[in-house]
DSSP file (Angstrom, degrees, kcal/mol; ACC not computed):
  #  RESIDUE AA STRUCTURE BP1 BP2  ACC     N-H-->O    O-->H-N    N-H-->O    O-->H-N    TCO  KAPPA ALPHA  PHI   PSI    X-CA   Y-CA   Z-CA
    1    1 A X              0   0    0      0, 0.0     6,-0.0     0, 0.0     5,-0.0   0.000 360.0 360.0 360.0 112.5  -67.1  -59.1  110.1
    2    2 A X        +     0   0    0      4,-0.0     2,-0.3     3,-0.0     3,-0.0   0.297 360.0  28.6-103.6  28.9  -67.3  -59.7  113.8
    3    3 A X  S >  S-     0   0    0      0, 0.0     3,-0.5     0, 0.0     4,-0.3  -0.877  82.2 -98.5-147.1 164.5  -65.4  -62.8  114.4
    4    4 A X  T 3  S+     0   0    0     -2,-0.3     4,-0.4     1,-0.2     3,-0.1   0.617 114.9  54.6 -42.2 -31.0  -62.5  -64.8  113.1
    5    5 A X  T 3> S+     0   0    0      1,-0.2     4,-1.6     2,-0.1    -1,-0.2   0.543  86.3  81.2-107.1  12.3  -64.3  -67.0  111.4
    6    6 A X  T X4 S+     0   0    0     -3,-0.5     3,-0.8     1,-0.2     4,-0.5   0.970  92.7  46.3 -56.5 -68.1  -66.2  -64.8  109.4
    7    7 A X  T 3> S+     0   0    0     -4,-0.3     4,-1.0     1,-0.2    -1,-0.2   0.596 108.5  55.1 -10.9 -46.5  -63.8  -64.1  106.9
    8    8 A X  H 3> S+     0   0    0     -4,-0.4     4,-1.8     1,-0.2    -1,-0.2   0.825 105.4  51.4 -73.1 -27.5  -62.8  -67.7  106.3
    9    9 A X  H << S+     0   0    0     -4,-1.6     4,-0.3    -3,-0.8    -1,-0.2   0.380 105.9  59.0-101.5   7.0  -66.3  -69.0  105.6
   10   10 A X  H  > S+     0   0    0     -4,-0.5     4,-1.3    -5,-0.2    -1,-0.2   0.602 108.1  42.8 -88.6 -48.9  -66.6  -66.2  103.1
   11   11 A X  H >X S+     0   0    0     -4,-1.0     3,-4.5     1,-0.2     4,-1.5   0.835 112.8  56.2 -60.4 -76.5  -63.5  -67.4  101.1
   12   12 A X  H 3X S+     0   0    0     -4,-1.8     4,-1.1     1,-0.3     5,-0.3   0.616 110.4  40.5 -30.7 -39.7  -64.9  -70.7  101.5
   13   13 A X  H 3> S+     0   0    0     -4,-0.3     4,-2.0     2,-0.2    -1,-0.3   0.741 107.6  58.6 -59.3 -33.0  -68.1  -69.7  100.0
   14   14 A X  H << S+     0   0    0     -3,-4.5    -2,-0.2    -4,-1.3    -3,-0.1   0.795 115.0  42.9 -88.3 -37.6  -66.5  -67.4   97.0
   15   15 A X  H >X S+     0   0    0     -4,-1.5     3,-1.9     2,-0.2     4,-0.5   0.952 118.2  44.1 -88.4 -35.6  -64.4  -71.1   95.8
   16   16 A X  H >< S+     0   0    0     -4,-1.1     3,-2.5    -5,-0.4    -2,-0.2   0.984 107.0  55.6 -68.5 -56.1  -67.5  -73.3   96.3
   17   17 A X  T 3< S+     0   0    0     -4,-2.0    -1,-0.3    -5,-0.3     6,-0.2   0.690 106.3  62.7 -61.4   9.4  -69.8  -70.6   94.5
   18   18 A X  T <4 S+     0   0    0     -3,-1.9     2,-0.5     4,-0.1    -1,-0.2   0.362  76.2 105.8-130.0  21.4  -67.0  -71.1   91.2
   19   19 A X  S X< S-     0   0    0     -3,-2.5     3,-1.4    -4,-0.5     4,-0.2  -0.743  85.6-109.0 -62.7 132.7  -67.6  -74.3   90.7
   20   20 A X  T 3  S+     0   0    0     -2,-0.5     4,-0.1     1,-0.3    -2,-0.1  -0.179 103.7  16.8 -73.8 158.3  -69.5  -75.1   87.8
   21   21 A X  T 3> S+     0   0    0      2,-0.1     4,-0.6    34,-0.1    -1,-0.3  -0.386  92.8 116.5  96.6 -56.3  -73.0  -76.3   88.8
   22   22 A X  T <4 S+     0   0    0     -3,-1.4     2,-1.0     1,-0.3    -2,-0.1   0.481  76.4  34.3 -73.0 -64.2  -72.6  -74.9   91.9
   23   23 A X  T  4 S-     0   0    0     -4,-0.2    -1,-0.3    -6,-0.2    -2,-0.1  -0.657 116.1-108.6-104.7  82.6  -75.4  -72.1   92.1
   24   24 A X  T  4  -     0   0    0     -2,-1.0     2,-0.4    -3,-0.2    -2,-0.2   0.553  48.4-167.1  69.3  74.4  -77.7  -74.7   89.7
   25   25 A X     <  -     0   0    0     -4,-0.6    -1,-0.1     1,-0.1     2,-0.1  -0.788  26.2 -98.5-103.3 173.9  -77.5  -72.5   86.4
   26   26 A X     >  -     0   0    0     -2,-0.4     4,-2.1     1,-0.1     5,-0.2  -0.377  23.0-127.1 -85.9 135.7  -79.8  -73.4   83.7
   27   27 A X  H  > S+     0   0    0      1,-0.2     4,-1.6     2,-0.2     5,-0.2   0.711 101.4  54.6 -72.3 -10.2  -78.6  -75.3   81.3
   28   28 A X  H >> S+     0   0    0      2,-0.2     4,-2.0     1,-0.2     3,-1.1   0.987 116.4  43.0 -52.9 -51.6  -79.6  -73.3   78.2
   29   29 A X  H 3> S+     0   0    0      1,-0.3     4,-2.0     2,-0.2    -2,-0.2   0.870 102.5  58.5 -72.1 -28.0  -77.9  -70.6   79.7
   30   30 A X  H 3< S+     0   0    0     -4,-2.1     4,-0.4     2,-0.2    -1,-0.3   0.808 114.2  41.5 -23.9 -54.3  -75.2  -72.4   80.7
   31   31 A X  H XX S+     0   0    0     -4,-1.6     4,-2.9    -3,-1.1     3,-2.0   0.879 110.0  58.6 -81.7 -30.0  -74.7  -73.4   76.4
   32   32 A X  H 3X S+     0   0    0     -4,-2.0     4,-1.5     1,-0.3    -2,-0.2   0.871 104.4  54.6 -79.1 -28.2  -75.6  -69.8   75.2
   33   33 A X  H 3X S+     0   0    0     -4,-2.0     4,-0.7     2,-0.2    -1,-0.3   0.545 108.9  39.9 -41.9 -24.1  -72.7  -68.7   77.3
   34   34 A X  H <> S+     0   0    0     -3,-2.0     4,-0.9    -4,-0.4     3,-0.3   0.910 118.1  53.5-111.6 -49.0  -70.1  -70.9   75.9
   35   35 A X  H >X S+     0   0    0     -4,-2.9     3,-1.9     1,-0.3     4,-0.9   0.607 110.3  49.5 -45.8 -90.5  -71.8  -70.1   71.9
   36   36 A X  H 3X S+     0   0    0     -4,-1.5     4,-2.7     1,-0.4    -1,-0.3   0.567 111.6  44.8 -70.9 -39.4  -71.5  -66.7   72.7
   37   37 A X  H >X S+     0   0    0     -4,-0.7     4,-1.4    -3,-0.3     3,-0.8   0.954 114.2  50.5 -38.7 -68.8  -67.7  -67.2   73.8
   38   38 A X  H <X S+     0   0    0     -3,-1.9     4,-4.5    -4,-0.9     3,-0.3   0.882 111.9  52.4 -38.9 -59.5  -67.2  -69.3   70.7
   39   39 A X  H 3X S+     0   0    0     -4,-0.9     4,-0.9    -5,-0.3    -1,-0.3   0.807 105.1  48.2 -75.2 -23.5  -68.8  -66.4   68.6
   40   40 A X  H << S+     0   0    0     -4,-2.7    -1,-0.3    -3,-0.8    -2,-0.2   0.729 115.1  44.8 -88.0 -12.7  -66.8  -63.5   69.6
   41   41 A X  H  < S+     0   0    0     -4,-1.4     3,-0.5    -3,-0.3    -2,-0.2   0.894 111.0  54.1 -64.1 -45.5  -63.7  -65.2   69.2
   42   42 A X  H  < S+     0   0    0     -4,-4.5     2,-1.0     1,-0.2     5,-0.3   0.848  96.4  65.6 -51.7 -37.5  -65.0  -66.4   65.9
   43   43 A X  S  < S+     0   0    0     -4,-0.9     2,-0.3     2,-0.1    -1,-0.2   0.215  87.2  92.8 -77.8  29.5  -66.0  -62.4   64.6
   44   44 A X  S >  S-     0   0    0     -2,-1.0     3,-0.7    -3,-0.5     2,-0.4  -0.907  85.6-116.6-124.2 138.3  -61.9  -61.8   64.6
   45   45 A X  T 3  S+     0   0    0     -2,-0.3     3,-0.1     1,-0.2    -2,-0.1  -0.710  95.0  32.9 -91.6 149.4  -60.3  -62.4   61.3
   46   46 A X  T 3  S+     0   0    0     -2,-0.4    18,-2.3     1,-0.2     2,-0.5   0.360  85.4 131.5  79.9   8.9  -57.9  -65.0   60.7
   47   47 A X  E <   -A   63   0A   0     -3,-0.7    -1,-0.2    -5,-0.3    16,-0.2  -0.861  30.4-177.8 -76.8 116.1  -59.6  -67.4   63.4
   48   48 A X  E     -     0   0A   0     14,-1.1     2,-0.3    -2,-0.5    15,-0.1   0.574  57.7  -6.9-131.6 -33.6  -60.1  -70.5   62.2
   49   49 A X  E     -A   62   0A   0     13,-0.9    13,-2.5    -8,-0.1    -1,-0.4  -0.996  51.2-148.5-169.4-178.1  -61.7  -72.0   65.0
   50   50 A X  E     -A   61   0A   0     -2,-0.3     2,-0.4    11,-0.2    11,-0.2  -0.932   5.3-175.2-157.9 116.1  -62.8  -71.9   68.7
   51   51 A X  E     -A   60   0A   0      9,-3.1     9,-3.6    -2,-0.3     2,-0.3  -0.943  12.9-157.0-114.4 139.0  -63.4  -74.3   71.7
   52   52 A X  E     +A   59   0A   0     -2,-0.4     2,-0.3     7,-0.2     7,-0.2  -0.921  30.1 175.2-108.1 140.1  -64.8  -73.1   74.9
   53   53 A X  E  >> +A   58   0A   0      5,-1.9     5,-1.9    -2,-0.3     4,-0.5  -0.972  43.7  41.1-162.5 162.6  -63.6  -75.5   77.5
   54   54 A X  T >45S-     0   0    0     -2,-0.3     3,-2.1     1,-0.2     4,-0.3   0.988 132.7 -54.5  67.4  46.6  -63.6  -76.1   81.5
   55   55 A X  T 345S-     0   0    0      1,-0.3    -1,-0.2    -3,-0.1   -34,-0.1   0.524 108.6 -61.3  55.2   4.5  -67.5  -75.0   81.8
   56   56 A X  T 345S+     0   0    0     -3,-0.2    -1,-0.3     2,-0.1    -2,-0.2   0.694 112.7 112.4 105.2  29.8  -66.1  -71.8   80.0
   57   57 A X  T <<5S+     0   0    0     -3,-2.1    38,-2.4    -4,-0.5     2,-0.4   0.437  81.4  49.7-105.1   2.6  -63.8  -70.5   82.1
   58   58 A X  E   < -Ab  53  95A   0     -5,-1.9    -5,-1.9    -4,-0.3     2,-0.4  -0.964  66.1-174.4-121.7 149.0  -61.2  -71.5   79.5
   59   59 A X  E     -Ab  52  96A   0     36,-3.7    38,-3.2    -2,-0.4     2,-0.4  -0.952  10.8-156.8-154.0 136.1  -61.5  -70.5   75.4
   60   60 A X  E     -Ab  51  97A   0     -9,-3.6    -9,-3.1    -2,-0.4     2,-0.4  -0.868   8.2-156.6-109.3 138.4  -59.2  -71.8   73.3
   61   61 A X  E     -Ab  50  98A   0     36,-0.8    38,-4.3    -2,-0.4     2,-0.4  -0.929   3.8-156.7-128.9 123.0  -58.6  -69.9   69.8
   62   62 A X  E     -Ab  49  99A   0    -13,-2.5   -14,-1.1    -2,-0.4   -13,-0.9  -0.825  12.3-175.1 -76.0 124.9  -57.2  -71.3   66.6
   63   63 A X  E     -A   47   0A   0     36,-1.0    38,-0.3    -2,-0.4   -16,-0.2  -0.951  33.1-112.9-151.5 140.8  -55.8  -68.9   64.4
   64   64 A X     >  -     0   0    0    -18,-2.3     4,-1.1    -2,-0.5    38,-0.1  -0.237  22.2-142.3 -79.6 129.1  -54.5  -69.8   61.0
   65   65 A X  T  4 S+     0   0    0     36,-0.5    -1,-0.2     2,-0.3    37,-0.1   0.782 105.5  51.6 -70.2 -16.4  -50.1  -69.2   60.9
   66   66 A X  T  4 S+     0   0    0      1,-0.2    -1,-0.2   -20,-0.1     3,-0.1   0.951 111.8  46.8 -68.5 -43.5  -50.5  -67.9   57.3
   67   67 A X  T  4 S+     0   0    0      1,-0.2     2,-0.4   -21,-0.1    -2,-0.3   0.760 122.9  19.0 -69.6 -22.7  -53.2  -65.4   58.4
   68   68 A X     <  -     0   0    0     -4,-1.1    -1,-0.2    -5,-0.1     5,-0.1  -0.892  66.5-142.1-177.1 103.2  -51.7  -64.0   61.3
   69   69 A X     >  -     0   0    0     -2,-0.4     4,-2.0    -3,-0.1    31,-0.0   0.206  46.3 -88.4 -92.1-170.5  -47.8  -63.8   62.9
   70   70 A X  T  4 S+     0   0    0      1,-0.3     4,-0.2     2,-0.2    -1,-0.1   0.724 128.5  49.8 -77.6 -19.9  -47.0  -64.2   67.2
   71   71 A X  T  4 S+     0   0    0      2,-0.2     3,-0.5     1,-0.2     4,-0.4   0.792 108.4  50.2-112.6 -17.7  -47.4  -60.6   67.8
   72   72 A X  T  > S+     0   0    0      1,-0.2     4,-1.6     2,-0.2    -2,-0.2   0.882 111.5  54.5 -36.7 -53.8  -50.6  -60.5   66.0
   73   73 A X  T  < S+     0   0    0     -4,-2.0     4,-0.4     1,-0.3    25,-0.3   0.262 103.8  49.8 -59.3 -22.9  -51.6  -63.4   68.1
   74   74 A X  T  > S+     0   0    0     -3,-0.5     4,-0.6    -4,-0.2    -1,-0.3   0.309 105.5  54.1-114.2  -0.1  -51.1  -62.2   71.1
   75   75 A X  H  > S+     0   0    0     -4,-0.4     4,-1.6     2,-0.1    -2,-0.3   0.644 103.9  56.3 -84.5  -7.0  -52.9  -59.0   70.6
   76   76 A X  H  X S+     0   0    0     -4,-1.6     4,-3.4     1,-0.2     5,-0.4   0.977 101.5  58.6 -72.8 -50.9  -56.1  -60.9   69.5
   77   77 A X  H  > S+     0   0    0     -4,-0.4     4,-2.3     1,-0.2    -1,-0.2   0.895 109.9  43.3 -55.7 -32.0  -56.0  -62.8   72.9
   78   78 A X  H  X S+     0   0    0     -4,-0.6     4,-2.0     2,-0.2    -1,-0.2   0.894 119.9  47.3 -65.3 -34.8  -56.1  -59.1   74.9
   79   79 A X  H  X S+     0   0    0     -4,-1.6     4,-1.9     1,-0.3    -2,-0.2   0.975 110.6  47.9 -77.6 -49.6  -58.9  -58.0   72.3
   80   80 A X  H  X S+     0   0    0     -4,-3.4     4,-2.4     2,-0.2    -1,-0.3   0.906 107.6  54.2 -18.1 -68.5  -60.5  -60.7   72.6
   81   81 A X  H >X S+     0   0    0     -4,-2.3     3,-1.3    -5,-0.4     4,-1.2   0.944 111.8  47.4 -32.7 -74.4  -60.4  -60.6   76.5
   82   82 A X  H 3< S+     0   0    0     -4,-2.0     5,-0.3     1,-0.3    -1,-0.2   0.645 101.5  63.1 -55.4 -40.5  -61.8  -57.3   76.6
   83   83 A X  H >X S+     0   0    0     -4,-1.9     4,-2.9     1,-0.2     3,-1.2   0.933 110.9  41.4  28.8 -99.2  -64.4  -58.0   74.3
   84   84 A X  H <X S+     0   0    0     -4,-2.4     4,-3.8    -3,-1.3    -2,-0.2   0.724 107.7  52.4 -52.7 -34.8  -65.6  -60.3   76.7
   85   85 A X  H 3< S+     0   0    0     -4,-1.2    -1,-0.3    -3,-0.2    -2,-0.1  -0.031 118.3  40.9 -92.8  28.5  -65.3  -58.6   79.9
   86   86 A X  H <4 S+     0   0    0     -3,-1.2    -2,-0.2    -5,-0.3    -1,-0.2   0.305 122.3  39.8-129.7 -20.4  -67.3  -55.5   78.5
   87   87 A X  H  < S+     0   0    0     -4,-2.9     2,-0.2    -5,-0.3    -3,-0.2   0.749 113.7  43.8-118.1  -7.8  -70.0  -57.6   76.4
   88   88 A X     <  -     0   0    0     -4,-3.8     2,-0.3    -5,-0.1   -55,-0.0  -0.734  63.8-123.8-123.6-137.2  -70.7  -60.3   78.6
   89   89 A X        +     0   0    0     -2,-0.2     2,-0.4     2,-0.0    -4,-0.1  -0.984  37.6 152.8-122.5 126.8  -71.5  -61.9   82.1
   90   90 A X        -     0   0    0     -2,-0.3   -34,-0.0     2,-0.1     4,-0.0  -0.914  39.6-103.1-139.2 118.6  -69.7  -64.4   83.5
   91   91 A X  S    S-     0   0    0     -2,-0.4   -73,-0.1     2,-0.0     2,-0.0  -0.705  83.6 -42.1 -74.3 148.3  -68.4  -66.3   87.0
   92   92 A X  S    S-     0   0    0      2,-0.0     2,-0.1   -35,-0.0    -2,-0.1  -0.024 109.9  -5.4  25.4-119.8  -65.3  -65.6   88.0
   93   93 A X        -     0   0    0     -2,-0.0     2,-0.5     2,-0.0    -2,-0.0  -0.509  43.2-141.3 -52.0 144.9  -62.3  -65.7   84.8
   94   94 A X        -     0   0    0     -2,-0.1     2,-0.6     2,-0.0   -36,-0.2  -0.991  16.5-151.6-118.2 133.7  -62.1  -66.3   81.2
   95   95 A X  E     -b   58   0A   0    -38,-2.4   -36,-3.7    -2,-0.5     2,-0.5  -0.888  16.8-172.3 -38.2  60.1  -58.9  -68.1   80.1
   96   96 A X  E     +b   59   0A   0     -2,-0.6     2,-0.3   -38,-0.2   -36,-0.2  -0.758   8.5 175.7-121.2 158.0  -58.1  -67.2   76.6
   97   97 A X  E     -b   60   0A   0    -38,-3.2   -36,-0.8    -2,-0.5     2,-0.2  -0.791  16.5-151.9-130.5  62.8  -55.6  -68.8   74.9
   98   98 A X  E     -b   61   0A   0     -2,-0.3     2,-0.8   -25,-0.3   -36,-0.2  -0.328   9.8-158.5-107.5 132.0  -54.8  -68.2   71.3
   99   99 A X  E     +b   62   0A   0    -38,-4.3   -36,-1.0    -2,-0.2     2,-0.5  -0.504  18.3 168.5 -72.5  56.4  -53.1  -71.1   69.2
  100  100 A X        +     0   0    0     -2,-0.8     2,-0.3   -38,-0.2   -36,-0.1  -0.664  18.9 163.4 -88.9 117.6  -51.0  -70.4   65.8
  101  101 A X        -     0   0    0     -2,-0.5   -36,-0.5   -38,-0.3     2,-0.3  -0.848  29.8-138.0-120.5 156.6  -49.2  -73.7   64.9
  102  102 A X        -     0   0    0     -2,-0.3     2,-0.4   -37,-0.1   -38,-0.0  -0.997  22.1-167.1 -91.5 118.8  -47.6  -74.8   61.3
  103  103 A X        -     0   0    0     -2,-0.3     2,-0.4     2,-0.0    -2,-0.0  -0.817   8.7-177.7 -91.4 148.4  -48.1  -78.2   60.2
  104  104 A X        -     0   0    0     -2,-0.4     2,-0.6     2,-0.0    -2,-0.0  -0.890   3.6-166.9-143.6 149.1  -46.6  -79.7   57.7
  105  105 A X        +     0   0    0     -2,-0.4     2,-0.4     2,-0.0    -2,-0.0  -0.867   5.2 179.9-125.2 116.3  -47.0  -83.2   56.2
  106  106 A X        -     0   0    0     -2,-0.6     2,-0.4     2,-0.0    -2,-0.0  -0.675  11.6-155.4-111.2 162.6  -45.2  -85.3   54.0
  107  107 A X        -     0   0    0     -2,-0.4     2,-0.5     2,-0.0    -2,-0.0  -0.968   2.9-162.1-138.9 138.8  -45.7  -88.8   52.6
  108  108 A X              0   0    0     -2,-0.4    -2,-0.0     1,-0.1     0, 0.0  -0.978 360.0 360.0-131.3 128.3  -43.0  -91.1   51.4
  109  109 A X              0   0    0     -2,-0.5    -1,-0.1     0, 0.0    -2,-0.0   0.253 360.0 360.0 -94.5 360.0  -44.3  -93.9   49.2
């Protein structure tokens, strides 16, 4: 970099090029990306469901409170990660986020 402003217009490039859209990817691949998120979360047991969200730089993981206690739950989100960052390709971060809630529902008649 031989000037000052070399650097800046390199950052400046690196946030515009991770927006989604930005370098014009195709939209199939663009959907096979977020399945294939969806589907390695999915191959973990006790997952119940899976949203890929934010053009895929977030995936959000359901995972059923019967199946699967908090410390469980937070190793599936590292296994997960790594998963991802060894099997696919992706700009910039994946976000994942794993959910365990208890509902419970009464009805008073």
């Amino acid at each position: 970099m031989s000037t000052l402003l070399a650097p800046i217009v390199q950052v400046c490039d690196a946030i515009s090029g991770a927006r989604p859209g930005a370098r014009r990817e195709i939209v199939e691949a663009y959907i096979k990306r977020l399945n294939d998120l969806e589907a390695i979360a999915m191959s973990y047991p006790g997952v119940t469901k899976t949203y890929a969200i934010q053009a895929g730089r977030e995936l959000r993981v359901i995972v059923g409170a019967d199946k699967m206690d908090d410390a469980e739950s937070e190793k599936l989100s590292t296994e997960i990660a790594e998963k991802i960052q060894n099997e696919m390709t992706y700009p910039g971060q994946v976000k994942i986020t794993v959910i365990r809630e208890t509902r419970s529902v009464s009805y008073a008649k």
